[in-house]
N, C-alpha and C positions, 0 to 999 in steps of 0.2 A: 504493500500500500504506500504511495507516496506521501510526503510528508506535508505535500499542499494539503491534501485532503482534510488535514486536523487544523491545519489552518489558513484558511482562506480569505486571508486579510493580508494588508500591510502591517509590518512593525510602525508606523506613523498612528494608522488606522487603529489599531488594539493598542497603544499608548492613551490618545485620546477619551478613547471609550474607558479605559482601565481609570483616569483621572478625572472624570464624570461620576464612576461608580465611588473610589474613594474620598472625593469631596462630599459626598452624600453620606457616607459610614461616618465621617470625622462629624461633618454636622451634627447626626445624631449621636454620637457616643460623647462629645462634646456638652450637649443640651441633657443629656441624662445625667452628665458629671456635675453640670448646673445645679441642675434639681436636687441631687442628691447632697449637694455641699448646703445647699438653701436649705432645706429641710431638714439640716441636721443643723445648724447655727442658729436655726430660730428655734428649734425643741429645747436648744439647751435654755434658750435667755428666755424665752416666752411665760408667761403669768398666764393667771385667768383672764385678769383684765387686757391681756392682749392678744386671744384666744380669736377675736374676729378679727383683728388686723393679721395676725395669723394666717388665717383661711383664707382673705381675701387676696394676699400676698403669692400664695402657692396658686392660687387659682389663676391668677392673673399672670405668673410668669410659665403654667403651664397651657394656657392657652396661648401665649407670644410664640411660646419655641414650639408649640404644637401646629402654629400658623405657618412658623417659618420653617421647620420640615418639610410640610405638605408643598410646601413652594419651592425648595432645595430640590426636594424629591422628584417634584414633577418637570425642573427644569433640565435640572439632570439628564432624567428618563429622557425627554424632548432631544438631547443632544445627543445623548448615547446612541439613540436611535433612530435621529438621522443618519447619524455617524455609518450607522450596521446597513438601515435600506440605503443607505448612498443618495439622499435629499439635501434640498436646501434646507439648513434650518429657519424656521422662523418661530413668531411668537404664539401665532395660530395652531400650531401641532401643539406647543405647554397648553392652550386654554383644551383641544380637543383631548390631551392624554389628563385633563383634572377633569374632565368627564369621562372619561373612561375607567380613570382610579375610584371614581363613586359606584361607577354601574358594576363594577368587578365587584367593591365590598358589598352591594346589595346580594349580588350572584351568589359569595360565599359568607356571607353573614351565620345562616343558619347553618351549614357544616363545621364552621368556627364555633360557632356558641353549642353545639352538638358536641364537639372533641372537648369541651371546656367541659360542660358537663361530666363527661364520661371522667376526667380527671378530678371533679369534685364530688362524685361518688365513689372514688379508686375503686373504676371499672378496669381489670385486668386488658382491656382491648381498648384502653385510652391511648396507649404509644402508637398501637400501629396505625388506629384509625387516625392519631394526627401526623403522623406520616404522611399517611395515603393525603390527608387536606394538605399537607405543606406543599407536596410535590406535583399535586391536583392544580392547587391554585401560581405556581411558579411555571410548569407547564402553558397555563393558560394564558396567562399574563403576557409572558413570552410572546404567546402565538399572538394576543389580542392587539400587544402594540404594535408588534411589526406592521399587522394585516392596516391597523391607525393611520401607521405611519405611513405605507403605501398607495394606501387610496383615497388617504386624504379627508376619510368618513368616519365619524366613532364609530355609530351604530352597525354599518356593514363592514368597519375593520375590525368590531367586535365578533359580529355573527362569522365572519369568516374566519376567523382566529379560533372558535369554540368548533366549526366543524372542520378544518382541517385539522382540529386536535383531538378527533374522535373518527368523523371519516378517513378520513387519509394518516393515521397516527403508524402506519405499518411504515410508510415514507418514513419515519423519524426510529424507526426500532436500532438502525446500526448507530446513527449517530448517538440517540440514549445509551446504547451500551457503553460508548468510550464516556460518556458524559457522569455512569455510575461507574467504571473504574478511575478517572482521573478526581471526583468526589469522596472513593473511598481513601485516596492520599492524600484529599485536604483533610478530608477527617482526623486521621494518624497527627498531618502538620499540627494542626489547631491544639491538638490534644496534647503535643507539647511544646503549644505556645500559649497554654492555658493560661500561663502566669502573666504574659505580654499581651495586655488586651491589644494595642493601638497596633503592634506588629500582626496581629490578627485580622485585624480590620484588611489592612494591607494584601495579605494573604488571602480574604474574601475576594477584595477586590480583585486580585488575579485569576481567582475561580470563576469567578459572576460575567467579568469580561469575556475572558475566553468561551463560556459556556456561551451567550449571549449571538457574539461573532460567529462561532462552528454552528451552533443549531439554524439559525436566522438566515446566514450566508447559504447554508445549503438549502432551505427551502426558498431562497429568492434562485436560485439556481434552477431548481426542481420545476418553479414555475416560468423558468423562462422556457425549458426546455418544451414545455404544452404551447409555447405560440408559436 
């Protein structure tokens, strides 16, 4: 097997994309460092009598940084994946992929709150079943932005992204296979850079890119070869 086939991009091309997805991981493990430093400097000083300045304090800088993720996240997303269909970016794909990140949590709201349950009853079949959602809803996602990005439509870059990830999912069976062996060696990675959050971050990033690039590149391929 040739060595394009696992990567069918430029080193320019997977640079880019690679520091789209890290700007995003840093955002949020950043804004959780936040919170967590805040939350712990007002428990110690805080009284009763400042018990609502309190609450209104956490509410209000977890609604900021909860704003400014969802806006990180999706500008991100917008670039990366121009980056991968090979578009122009613009500011109109961020507004169509923040409609898309809503219709997606509607999609999987209720499998989410389903696997939450299952772990709040320690139901024996809470792991696998939020497996099967993590990699349900990463799958899809995947497919749903590309098809976004492609045609320029939420709604039918959505619908097309759900059945070529169920119609056509036989197209993706070889590429998944390298995508759960090169995953089970980030596993192993992570697992001893447990200690090294932000080096881990790093290490995502290189997984998410690559995965992102190899699956996306090959079905833009896949469907040029149908015209």
């Amino acid at each position: 097997m040739k060595l394009k086939y696992l990567f069918p991009f430029s080193i320019a091309e997977y640079l880019k994309v690679f520091a789209y997805y890290v700007i995003f991981f840093a955002v949020l493990f950043f804004s959780s460092f936040i919170i967590s430093a805040h939350t712990s400097s007002l428990l110690l000083s805080a009284g009763r009598e400042r018990a609502v300045l309190y609450f209104l304090s956490i509410i209000t800088l977890f609604a900021f940084l909860a704003i400014l993720n969802f806006f990180v996240f999706n500008l991100m997303i917008g670039l990366a994946y121009s980056e991968i269909a090979k578009i122009k970016f613009s500011w109109r794909i961020v507004l169509k992929f923040m409609l898309t990140y809503f219709i997606l949590l509607l999609i999987f709201a209720i499998p989410l709150l389903f696997s939450i349950r299952l772990w709040e009853d320690k139901n024996p079949a809470a792991f696998p079943v939020t497996i099967v959602v993590f990699f349900a809803i990463l799958h899809f996602s995947n497919l749903s932005y590309l098809f976004v990005a492609l045609t320029g439509k939420t709604f039918e870059g959505i619908k097309k992204g759900f059945k070529f990830g169920t119609v056509k999912i036989k197209k993706l069976l070889i590429p998944y296979a390298f995508v759960i062996v090169v995953l089970f060696i980030f596993l192993l990675i992570t697992k001893l850079l447990k200690d090294f959050e932000f080096i881990s971050i790093l290490v995502s990033g290189v997984l998410i890119s690559w995965m992102a690039l190899f699956v996306c590149r090959n079905i833009i391929k896949n469907q040029a070869k149908k015209k």
